[in-house]
N, C-alpha and C positions, 0 to 999 in steps of 0.2 A: 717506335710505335707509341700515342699517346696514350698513356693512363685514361680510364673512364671514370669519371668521379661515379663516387657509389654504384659501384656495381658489384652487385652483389657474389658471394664468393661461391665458387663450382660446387660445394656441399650443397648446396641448398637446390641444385638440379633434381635430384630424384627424391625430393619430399612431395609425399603424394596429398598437397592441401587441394585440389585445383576442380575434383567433384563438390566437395563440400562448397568450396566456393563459387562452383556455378550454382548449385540448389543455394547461396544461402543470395547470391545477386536474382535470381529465378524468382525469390521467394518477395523480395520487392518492389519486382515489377508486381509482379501478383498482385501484392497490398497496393500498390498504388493503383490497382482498375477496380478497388474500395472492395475487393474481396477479405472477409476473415480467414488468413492462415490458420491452419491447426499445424503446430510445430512438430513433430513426431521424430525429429531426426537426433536431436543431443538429448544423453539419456541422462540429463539433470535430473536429482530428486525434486521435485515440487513441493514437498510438505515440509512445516518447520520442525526443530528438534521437540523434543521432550520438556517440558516446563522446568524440571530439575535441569539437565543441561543450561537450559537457558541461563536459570538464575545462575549458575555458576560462573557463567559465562559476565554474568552481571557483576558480580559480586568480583570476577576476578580483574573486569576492567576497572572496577575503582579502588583496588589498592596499587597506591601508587609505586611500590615496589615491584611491578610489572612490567616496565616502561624498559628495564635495563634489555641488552644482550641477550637473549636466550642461550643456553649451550646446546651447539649441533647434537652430541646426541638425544636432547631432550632432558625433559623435569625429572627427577627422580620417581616423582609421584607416578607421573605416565608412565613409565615404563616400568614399575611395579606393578600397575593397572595391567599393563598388556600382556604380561608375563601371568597374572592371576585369570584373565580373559582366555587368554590361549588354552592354562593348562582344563577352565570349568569348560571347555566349548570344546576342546581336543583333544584333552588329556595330553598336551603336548608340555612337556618343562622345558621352562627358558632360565638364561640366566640373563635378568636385566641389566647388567652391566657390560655383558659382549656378545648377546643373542639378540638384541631389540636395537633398532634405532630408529626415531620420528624422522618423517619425513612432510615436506609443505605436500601433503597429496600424495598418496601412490604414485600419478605420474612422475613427481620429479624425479621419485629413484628407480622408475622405471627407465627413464633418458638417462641416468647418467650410472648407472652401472655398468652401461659400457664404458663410459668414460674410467671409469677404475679400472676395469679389463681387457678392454678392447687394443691393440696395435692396429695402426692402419694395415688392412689388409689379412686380420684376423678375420676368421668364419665364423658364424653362428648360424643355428637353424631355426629358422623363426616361422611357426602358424599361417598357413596359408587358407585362406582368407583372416588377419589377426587385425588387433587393435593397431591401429596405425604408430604407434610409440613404439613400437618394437625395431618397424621399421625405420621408422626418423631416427631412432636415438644410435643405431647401428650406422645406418650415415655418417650421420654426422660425426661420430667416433671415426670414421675411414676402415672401417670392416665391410667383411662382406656377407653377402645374404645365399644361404640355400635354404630355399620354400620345403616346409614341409605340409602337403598338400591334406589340407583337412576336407572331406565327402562324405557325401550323406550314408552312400553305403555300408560307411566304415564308423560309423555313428560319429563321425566329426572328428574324430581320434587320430592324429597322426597314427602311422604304419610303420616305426619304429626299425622293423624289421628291411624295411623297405630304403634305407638311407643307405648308399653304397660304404661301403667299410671304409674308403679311402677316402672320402667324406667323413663318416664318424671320428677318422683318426686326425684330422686336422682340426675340426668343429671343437669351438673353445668353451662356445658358450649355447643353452638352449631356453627357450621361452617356450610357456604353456602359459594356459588359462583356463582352470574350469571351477566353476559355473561359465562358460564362453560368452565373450563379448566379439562381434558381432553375431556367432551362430547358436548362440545360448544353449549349447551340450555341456552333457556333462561328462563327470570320469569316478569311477571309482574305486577304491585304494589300489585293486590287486591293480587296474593300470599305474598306478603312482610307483607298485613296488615293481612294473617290469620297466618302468622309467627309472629307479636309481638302480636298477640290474645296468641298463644301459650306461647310463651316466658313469658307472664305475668302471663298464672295460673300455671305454673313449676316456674314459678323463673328461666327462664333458659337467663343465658348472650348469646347475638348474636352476632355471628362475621360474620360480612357479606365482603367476598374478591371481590371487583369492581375492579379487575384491565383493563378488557377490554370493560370497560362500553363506551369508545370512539372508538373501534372497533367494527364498527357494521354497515350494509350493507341493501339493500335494504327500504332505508329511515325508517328505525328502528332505536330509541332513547332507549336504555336501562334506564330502571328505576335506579333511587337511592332507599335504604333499607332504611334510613332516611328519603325519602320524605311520606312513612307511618307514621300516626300518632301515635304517643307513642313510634314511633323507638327508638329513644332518649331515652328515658326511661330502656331502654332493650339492647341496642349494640352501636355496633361501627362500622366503615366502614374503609374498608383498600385501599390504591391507591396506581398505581404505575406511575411515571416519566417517569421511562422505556419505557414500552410499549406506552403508549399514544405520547411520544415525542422522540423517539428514541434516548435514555439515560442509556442505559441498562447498559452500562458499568462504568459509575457513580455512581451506585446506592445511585439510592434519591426513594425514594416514602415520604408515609405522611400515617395516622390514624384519621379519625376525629369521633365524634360524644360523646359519655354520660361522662359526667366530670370525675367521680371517676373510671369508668376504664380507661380512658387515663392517667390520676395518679397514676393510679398502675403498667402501662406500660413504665412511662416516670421514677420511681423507679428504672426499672427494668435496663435500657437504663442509668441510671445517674450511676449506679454502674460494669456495665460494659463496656460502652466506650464514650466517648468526645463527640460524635453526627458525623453530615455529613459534608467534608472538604467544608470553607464558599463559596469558588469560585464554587462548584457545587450545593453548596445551592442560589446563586446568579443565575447560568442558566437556575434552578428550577425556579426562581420568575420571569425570563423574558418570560420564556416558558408559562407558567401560564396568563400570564397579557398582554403578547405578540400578534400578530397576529396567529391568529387561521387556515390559511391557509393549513400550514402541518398534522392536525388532518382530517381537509377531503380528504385532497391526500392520505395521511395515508390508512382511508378508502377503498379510491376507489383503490389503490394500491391492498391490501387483499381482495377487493369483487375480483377485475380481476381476481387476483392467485386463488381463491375459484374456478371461474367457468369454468376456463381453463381445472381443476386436476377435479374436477367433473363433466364436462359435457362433457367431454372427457374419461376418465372410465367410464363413461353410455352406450358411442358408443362401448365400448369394451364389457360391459355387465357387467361391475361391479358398480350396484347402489347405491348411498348413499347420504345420505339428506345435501341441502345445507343450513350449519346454516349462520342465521344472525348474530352472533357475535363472537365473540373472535378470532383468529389466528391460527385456528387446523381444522380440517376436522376427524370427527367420525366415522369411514368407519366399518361398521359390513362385518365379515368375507365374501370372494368372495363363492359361492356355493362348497361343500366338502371340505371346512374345520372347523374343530372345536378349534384348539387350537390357540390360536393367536398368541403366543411365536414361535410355528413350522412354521407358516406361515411367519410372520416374518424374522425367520433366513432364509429360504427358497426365500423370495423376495430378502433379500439382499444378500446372495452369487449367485444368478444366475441373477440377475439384477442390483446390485452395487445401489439400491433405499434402505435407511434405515428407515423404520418407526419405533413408542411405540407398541411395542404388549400392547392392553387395560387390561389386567392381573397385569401388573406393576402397576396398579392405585386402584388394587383391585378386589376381589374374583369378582364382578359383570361386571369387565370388560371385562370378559373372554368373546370371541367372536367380537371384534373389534380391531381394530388398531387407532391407531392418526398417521395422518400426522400435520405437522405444516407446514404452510404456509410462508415460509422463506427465498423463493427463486424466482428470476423472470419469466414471464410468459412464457420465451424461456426454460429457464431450468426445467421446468415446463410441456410442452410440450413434454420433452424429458424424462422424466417421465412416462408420458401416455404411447409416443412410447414404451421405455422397459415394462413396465408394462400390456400394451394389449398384447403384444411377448410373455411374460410370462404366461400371464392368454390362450390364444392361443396354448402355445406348452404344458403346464400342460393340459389343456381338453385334446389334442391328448394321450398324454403319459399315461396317468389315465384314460381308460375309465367308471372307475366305480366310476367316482366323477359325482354326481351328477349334 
């Protein structure tokens, strides 16, 4: 049988890129019949950082002594930053020499934690409807996936109770996220402390993704997964720069929490690249240690766009819950329709508005859309306007939609 030049390798079968990339080909045609897209779908921060970051950032590109190797776990300075961060924000103590390590972005040590744990053919229980990383990076490791079915009912929360024991007792590894990215729920501690309950009679490692633990609205403090007792014992906790500091495009985040899996992820990271360049590891430590101003304008920035895009589609008659944290809006399907893909394409060639059809995140998604909140509260506005138009001349034109 002949060899196929590049072709690509069997992992890469069940990486679910293939919604995004019809909304992002959809979104081209669109611009090219000279319509203005409103991008609503990657929840990029849009604002720059803080004038202090910045300068440091400045100041750190031109010493030339920056240029060398970074070391994979990071600067000393960072990671004394993240350790003093965690404990004024958590009350949680680290030790920054085997509780912390930098990472290019939350994502990459979200991909490759498995890599340090995973055996082809190991289980994990991963968030149903979740960020899509959980699932690619379980792939691509050669483990396997049992959904754990997150619903509105159950306020987004896996059902814990609900994972058959013979499943718990195989299941190596588990992933969570709250502030939630795609269904922006949250969780609080007493959930965290019957998840390291859990975690303790499986043996199962926790990896809990905090990246939007600082976006969060309505004088709502999201929990740390650490600040349960015995977290430590059981997981780790992942952060992002990004989001919290509007650094997105630096990628810095960090991993803190249980000694010997941060050693087996800092393994992972010394054998495939140098670490994070130090002048952006420098803007991370000012950010961190710096005035805290921009974390609550931050805030209050994404409560406004929150309530703008939803309480403005309410007047239109499309209802959906405003969450208190994270950066998206979980908007279940408007009346007569069931697919969230078709809806989607549908808002965005007759309205140039691009949402996530909630199917991209997983079988359980189906029936919602994400907006990401990424745009200001005029562009925003203008949103609603298309968008009531829309939900307005589809009643007229469909009278048998519900």
């Amino acid at each position: 049988m002949a060899k196929l030049f590049a072709e690509p390798a069997k992992r890469l079968d069940g990486l679910g890129s293939a919604v995004f990339t019809e909304m992002e080909n959809l979104k081209q045609k669109v611009e090219a019949r000279g319509v203005e897209v409103i991008n609503l779908g990657i929840g990029s921060p849009d604002q720059p950082p803080a004038p202090h970051v910045k300068q440091a950032l400045i100041d750190a590109v031109t010493d030339g002594g920056n240029y060398r190797y970074p070391l994979t776990h990071g600067l000393e300075e960072l990671r004394q930053a993240i350790a003093r961060w965690y404990y004024r924000r958590f009350e949680v103590e680290l030790d920054p020499q085997t509780e912390v390590l930098t990472l290019m972005g939350s994502q990459d040590g979200l991909a490759h934690i498995y890599t340090a744990f995973i055996n082809p053919g190991d289980l994990a229980l991963i968030p149903d409807p979740g960020y899509p990383i959980y699932t690619a990076g379980l792939l691509l490791a050669g483990g396997r996936k049992y959904p754990l079915p997150l619903q509105a009912e159950k306020g987004f929360l896996p059902d814990l109770e609900r994972v058959p024991a013979e499943v718990a007792l195989q299941a190596k590894l588990m992933f969570l996220n709250y502030p939630n990215n795609p269904v922006a729920a949250t969780a609080d501690l007493d959930f965290f402390r019957r998840v390291v309950s859990f975690a303790q009679k499986y043996q199962i490692m926790v990896c809990h993704d905090n990246a939007y633990s600082e976006l969060a609205y309505d004088g709502y403090h999201p929990p740390s997964f650490l600040q349960a007792e015995g977290a430590k014992e059981v997981g780790i906790e992942f952060h992002s720069v990004s989001k919290t500091y509007n650094l997105a495009g630096c990628r810095l985040g960090f991993v803190v929490g249980n000694a010997k899996i941060i050693a087996g992820l800092a393994v992972v990271k010394s054998n495939i690249d140098f670490g994070v360049f130090r002048a952006v590891q420098a803007a991370g430590a000012a950010a961190l240690d710096g005035p805290q101003d921009v974390v609550t304008e931050n805030a209050a920035r994404y409560q406004a766009r929150r309530d703008v895009l939803v309480e403005g589609l309410a007047r239109a008659g499309w209802v959906m819950p405003k969450p208190k944290g994270s950066m998206f809006v979980w908007a279940p399907l408007p009346d007569g329709y069931t697919s969230s893909q078709t809806f989607a394409v549908e808002l965005l060639e007759q309205t140039g508005v691009l949402v996530i059809p909630g199917v991209a995140f997983g079988e359980q998604g189906e029936g919602y859309v994400r907006f990401a909140l990424v745009e200001e509260d005029g562009v925003l506005e203008e949103v609603v306007s298309r968008i009531s138009a829309f939900l307005v001349g589809n009643s007229k034109s469909r009278p048998g939609r519900r």
